[in-house]
N, C-alpha and C positions, 0 to 999 in steps of 0.2 A: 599525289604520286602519279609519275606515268603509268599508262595502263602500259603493260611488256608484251602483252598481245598483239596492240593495235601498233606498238613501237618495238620490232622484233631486235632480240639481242641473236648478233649473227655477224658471221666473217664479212661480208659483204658490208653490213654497216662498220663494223672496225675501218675497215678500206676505203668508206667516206669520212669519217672521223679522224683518220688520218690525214687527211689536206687539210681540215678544219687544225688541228693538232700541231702540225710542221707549221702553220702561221706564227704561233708564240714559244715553240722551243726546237730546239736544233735535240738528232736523237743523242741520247746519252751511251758514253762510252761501254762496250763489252773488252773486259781485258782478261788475259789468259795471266795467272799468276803461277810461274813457277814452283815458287816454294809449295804454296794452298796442293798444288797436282800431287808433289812430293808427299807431302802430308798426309792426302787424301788418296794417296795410291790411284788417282784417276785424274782425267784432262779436268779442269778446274776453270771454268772461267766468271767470272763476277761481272753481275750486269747495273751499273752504278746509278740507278735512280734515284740516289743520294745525292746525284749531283744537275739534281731539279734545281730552278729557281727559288721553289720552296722545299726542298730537301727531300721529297717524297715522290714518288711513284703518280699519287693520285691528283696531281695537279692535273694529268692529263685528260679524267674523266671532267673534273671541272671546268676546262676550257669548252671539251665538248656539248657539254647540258648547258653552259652560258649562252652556247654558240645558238640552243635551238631554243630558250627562252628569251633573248635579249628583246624582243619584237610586237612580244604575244600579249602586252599591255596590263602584265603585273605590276606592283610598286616595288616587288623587290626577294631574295631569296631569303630564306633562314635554313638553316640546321643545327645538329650537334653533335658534338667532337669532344676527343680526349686531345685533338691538337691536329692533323694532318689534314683529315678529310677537311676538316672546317676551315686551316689556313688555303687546300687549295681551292675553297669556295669564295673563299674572303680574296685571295687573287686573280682568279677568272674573272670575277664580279667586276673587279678594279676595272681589268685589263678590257672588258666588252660593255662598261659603262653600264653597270648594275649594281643598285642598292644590296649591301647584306649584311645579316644579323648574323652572328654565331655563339650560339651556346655552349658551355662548355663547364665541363664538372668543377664543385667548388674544389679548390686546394691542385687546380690544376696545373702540370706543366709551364710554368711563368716565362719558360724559352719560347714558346709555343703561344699562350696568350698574347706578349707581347708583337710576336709575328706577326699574328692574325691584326691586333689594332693599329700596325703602321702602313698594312691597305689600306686606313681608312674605313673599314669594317665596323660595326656597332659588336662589340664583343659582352657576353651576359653571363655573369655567374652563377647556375643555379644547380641542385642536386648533389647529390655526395657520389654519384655514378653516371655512366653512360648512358643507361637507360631513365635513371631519375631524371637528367638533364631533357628527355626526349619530351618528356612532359610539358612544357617551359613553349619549346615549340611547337606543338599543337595545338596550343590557344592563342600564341601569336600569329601563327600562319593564318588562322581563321580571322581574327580581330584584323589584322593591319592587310590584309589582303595579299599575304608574302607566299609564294613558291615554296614549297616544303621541299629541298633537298636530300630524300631519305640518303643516309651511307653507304647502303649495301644496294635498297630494291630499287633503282633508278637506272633503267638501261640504257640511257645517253650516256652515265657513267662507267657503266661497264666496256663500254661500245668504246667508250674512250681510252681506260685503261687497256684493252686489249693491243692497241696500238705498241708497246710496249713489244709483246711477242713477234707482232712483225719483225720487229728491228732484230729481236734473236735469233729468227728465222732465218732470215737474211743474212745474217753473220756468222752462222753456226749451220749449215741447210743441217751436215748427218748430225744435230743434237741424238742424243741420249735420253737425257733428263735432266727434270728441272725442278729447285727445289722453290720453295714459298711461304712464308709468315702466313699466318692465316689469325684475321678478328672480325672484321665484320662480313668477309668473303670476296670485296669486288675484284679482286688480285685473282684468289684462286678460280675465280669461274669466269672470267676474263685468259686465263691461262686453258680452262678446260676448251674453253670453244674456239679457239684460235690455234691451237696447237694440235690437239685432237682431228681438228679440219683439216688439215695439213698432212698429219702422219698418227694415225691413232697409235701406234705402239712407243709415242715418246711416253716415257714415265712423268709423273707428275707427284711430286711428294711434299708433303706442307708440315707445318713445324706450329707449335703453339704452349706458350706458356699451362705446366701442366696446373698452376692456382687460376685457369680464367680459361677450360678448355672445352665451353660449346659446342664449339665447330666439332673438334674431334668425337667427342660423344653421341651426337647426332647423328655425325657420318659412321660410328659402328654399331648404332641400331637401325637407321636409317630412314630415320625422322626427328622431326626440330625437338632439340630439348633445352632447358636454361640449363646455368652450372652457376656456380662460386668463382668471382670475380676481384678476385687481390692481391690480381700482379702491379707490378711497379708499370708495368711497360707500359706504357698509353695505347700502341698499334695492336697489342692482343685484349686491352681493355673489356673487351664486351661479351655481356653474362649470358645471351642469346647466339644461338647462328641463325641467319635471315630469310625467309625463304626465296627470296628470287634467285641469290647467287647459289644458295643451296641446291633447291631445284637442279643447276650446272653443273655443280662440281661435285655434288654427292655420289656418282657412279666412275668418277674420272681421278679419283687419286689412289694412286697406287699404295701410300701407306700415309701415317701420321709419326711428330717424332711431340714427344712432351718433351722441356725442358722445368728444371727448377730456377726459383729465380735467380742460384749462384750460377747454374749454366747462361743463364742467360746473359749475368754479368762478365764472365767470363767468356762467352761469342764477342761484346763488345771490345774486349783484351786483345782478343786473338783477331779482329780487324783493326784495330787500329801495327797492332805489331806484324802481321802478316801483309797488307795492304797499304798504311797510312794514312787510312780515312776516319776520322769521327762519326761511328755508326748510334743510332738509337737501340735499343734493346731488341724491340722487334727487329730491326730489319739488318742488325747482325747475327738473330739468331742463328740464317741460315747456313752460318760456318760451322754452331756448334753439331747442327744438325747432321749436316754430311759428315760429319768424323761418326757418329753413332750411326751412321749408314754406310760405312766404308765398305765391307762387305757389298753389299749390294751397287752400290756405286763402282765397283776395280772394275777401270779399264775403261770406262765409258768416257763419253764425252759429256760432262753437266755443266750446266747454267745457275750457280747461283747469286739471289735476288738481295741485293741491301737497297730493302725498299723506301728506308729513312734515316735524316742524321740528325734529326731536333731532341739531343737527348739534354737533359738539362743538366748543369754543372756537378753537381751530387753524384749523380751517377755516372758522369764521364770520372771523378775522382774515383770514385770506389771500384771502378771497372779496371781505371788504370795502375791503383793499387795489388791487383792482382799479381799472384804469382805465373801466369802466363804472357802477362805482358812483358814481366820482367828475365822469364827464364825461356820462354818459348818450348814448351814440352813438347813432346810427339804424341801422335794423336793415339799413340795406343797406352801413353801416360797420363791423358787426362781422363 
């Protein structure tokens, strides 16, 4: 792992990881949705990192850490994933001409395994969790002489995702607030330090499956604790929150929303009917979330994040089965 001392995570590095970043992706669209503002009694705008090469948000810390590993005379990277962080390891790798292994829990996401092995990727099934899986790769790393990729404590990838809030910045200067999935953290403390540098009184508000909610827990005592991890969603998957993005984001959110996992099938409802995109669970939760914020939200201007669309066929049915997708309720009827 990088030391984050010696490799400071800070606006300033966002702002070089950004030239490094606009090489392999054009930025993704912010669009203002009518209806969502109506609904939401507030300006609404969706920032569509769904609409990555690999469908997530976190492609962009992956190009970054390729960008500063490619040279340094490794044989190759590993990590492990419920599906995102590892497909965008397994395409940076591609893309900058680097070997990579990626682990990833048994009975995993097969939308998402599949992804990752048509990089070219060595893909590995091991563990019944996120964290089992983590195991798998600490004795490869060591054995094969491979780069350990951590998810969360790797500041080239934060530094990377951060690039991200530029672009909102930029397209929104008087934002509001912004809301955010939160699983392993590199999203929300990528948002803490980039946004907060900018204008400290933007809100910041994170959402997280309440069968797999760490991160929250953590942040209302205000130290790392594990929790119960048995959501469907891949992107809230993880039974820990991590300390490096911890560290960033634990003094910088304004609030936490739990969902159940019908809400959360239900956020994917209410994006694909309200917007027209095939969201993953995580990263449409955060439409369910701003309806249970609407209070707080009237009148502002927000940012919300559909940080992924790799949801697997099962639950794009069951989501679309829903009575939201079919009826469109208002949001003081769901």
């Amino acid at each position: 792992m990088i030391d984050h001392k010696k490799y400071p995570i800070s606006y300033a590095e966002v702002l070089k990881a950004r030239a490094v970043v606009s090489g392999h992706l054009t930025p993704t669209c912010l669009t203002r949705y009518e209806n969502l503002s109506s609904l939401i009694d507030a300006e609404i705008f969706v920032k569509h990192e769904n609409h990555n090469p690999t469908g997530s948000f976190k492609v962009r810390g992956g190009i970054n850490v390729m960008h500063h590993l490619k040279n340094t005379g490794i044989n190759g990277v590993i990590t492990f994933s419920t599906g995102n962080h590892g497909l965008s390891i397994a395409q940076s790798a591609a893309w900058l001409g680097v070997e990579a292994t990626i682990v990833v829990p048994e009975n995993n996401n097969q939308v998402k395994n599949r992804s990752i092995t048509l990089t070219g990727a060595t893909l590995i099934e091991a563990g019944k969790t996120f964290e089992e899986a983590s195991a798998v790769v600490n004795e490869l790393s060591e054995k094969e002489n491979l780069y350990y990729v951590h998810p969360a404590n790797e500041p080239h990838l934060i530094n990377g995702v951060g690039t991200e809030f530029v672009e909102i910045i930029e397209a929104v200067p008087d934002l509001d607030a912004v809301i955010l999935p939160i699983g392993a953290g590199s999203e929300a403390a990528a948002a803490s330090m980039v946004l907060k540098t900018i204008n400290p009184n933007i809100q910041i508000f994170a959402v997280q499956a309440e069968s797999s909610s760490a991160a929250f827990k953590s942040w209302k005592i205000g130290e790392i604790v594990s929790s119960a991890n048995t959501t469907f969603a891949g992107g809230f998957a993880t039974g820990i929150a991590y300390e490096v993005p911890f560290e960033i984001y634990k003094n910088n959110m304004e609030d936490f929303v739990l969902l159940t996992e019908e809400e959360i099938y239900e956020g994917i409802a209410l994006a694909g009917y309200y917007t027209h995109n095939f969201v993953e669970g995580a990263g449409a939760s955060t439409i369910m979330a701003a309806i249970k914020l609407k209070e707080k939200l009237k009148s502002k201007k927000v940012v919300i994040q559909f940080s992924g669309c790799n949801a697997s066929p099962d639950e794009i049915n069951r989501a679309y089965s829903s009575r939201l997708f079919s009826e469109g309720w208002k949001a003081n009827e769901i």
